[in-house]
C-alpha positions in Angstrom: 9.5 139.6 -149.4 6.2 141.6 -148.1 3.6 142.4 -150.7 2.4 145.8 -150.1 -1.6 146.0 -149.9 -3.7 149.0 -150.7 -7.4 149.1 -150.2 -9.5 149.4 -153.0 -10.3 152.9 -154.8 -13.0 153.8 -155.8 -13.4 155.6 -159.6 -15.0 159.4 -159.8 -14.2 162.9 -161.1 -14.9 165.2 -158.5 -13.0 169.1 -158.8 -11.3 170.4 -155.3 -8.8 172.8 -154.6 -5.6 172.2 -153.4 -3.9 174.1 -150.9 0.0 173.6 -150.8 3.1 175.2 -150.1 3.3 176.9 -153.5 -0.3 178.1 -152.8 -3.8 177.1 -154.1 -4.8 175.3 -157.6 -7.3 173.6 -159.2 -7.5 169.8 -158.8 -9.8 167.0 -159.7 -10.3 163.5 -157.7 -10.1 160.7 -160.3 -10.0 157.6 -157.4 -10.4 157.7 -153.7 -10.7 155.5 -150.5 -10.6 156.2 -147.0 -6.6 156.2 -147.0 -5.6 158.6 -150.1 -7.0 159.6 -153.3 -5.4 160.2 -156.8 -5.6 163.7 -158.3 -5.2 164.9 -161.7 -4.4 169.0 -162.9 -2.1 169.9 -160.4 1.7 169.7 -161.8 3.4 171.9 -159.1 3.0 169.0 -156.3 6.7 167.3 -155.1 6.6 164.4 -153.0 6.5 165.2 -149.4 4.3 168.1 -149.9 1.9 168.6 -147.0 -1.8 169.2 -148.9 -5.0 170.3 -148.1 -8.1 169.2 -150.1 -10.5 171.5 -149.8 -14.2 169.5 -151.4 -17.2 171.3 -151.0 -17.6 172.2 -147.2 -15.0 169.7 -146.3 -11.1 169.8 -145.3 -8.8 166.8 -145.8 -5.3 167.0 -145.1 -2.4 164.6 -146.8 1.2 164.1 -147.8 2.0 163.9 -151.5 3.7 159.9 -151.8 4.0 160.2 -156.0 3.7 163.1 -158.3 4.3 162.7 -162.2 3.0 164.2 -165.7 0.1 166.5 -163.9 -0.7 163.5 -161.3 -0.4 163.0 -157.7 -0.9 159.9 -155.1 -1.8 161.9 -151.7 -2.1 159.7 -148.4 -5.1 161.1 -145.5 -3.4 162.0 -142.5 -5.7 161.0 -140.8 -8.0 158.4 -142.9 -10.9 160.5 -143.7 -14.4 159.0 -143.0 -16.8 156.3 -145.1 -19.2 159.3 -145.2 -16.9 162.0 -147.0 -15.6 159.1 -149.4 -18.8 158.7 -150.5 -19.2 162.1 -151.0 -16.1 162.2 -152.9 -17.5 159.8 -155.3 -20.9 160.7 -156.0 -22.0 164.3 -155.1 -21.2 166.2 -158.3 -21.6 163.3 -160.5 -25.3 161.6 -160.3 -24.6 159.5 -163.2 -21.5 158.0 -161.9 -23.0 156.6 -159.1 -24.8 154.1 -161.2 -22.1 153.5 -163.6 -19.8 152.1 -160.8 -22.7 150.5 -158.1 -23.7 147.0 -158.4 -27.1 147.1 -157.2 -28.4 147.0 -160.0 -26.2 143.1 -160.8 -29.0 140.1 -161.0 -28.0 136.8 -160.8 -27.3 134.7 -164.0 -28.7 131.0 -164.3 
């Protein structure tokens, strides 16, 4: 049997819309890496819906892979950029950025 691997996502609440075949709504990001993101506040999303993300100045399109209870699983086609994932993560909320970064880790003796 082969285990399925997905790369790690990273945590954030960032709002988008979501353009879709049943037309545009109001989404927010709630994890995201370069592959897919999850989204939270659109209910109307089926699986094998073909999504755009609209963030800020930026356009990402996807495939819905999951939707249940107000939730969605999108996968990038094609994997979006390191650049615009941190973006996703960090540019609305400051604070979150030092909630989830370990820069700030020392080292315990």
């Amino acid at each position: 049997m082969v285990q399925q691997y997905r790369r790690h996502r990273y945590p954030t609440e960032f709002p988008v819309e979501i353009l879709s075949g049943e037309g545009k709504s109001k989404a927010q990001v709630i994890d995201v890496n370069e592959t897919g993101a999850r989204i939270c506040g659109d209910g109307t999303l089926k699986r094998g819906d073909k999504v755009t993300i609209i963030a800020s100045a930026d356009r990402v399109t996807g495939v819905v892979r999951w939707a249940a209870a107000g939730r969605a699983g999108i996968s990038f086609t094609p994997m979006i950029s390191l650049r615009l994932v941190d973006a996703l993560r960090y540019a609305k909320r400051p604070g979150l950025r030092q909630r989830f970064s370990s820069a700030g880790l020392q080292e315990m003796r």
